[in-house]
N, C-alpha and C positions, 0 to 999 in steps of 0.2 A: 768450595765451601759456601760461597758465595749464591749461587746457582740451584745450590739442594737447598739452601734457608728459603729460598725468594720461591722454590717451587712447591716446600712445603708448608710455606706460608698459606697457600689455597687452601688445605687441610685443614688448617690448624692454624690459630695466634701462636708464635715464635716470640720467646725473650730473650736476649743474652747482652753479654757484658761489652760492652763499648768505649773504652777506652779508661781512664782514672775514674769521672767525673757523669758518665751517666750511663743508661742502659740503651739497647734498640729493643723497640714491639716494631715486628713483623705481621701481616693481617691482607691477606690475599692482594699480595707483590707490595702493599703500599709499607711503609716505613719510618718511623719515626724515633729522635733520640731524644728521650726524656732523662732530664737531668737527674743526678742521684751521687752526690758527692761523694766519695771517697771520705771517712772520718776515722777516728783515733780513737779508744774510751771505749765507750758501755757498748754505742753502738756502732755497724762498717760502714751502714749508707746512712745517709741524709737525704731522704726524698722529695722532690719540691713540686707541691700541686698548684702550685700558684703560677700566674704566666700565660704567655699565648705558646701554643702548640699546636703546628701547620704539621701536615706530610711533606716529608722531605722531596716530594716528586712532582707534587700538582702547587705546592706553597697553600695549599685552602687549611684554614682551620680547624680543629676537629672540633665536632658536636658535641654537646654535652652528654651525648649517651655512647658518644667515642672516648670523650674523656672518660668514662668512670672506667669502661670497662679495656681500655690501655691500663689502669693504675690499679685497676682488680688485679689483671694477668699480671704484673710488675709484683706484686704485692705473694701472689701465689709462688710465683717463683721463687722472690727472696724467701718466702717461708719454705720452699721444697729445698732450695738448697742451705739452711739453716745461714741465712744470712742476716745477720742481727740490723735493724732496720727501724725507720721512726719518718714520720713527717715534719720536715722541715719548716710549720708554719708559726 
């Protein structure tokens, strides 16, 4: 599974679910898990754009025009899969 994400990650930005407490963006092999709480109530995630956010592979930063568009693709997703959803700030 592993393998086919990381190879269609060159295609394509990859989203999916990552353990309780955040999600993974996928983005030509690179990887990153951005937090997204697990919550109770109106809404399921709690999204948090606040914080430093490295690639899990080189530890570098992402850009600000990495950042939008990681929380664009996050954002698209929770709304494809009707996942009720809010920013944490």
């Amino acid at each position: 599974m592993e393998k086919r994400r990381f190879n269609q990650s060159f295609l394509q930005p990859i989203v999916y679910g990552n353990g309780r407490d955040s999600v993974k963006y996928q983005e030509k092999g690179r990887s990153i898990a951005v937090p997204a709480e697990l919550t109770f109530g109106q809404y399921d995630r709690a999204l948090y754009r606040h914080g430093v956010l490295k690639w899990d592979d080189t530890g570098e930063e992402l850009t600000p025009s990495e950042r939008e568009k990681v929380f664009y693709e996050i954002c698209r997703y929770f709304d494809r899969k009707k996942i009720r959803w809010r920013f944490a700030d």
